[in-house]
N, C-alpha and C positions, 0 to 999 in steps of 0.2 A: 654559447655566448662568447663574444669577441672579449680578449682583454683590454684591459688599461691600466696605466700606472697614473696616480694622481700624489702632486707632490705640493708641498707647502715650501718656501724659500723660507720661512720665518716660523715654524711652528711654536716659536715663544709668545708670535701677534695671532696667528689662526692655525689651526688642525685639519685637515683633509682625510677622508673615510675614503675607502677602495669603490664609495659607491658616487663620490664628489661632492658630499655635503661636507662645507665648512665651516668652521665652530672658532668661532671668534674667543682669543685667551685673554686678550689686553690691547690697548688701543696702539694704535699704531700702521702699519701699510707692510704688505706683504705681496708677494708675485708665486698663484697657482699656476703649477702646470701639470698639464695631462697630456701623455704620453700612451697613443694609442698602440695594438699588437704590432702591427706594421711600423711602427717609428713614425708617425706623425705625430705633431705636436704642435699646443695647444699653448695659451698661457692668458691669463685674468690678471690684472691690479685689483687686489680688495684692499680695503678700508676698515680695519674697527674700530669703532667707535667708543669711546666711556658711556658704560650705560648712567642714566641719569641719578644723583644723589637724593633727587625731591620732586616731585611731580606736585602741580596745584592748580586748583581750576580758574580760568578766565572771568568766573563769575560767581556769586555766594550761594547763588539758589535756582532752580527751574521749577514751573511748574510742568508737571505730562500728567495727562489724562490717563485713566485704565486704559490698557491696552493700545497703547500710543507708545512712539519710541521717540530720544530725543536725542539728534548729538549736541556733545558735549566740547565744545575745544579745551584742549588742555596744553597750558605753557610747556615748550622746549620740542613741541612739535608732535606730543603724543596725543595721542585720540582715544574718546570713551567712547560706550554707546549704554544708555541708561533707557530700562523700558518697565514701565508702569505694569504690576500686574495688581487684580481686583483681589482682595481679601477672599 
């Protein structure tokens, strides 16, 4: 398997794993870079975000039927997915 070196600029804002998943700490803007076995090199702007304080939904009630599924909008840009199952 080829190496790489994957580095975070800001690991206070995001974390990087030797496998290049990153894991957002606190909000703010960070620059990945990976650095392959040969010296090539890579680099990403990430963003993270504040996760949200409150979630609530765009409407008081739905009806779904058994077996029906319904989305849901939900303020601040999250999304539900609610699905009716029979007793």
């Amino acid at each position: 398997m080829q190496q790489r070196a994957n580095k975070s600029a800001a690991e206070a804002i995001a974390k990087v794993d030797g496998s290049g998943n990153v894991q957002g700490v606190k909000a703010g803007g960070t620059k990945i870079t990976v650095t392959t076995y040969n010296g090539k090199t890579a680099a990403l702007s990430v963003t993270v975000v504040a996760a949200p304080t409150k979630v609530a939904f765009n409407a008081s009630g739905y009806t779904v039927y058994n077996g029906k599924t319904v989305n849901t909008a939900v303020k601040r840009g999250w999304m539900t997915q609610a699905t009716a199952m029979p007793k």
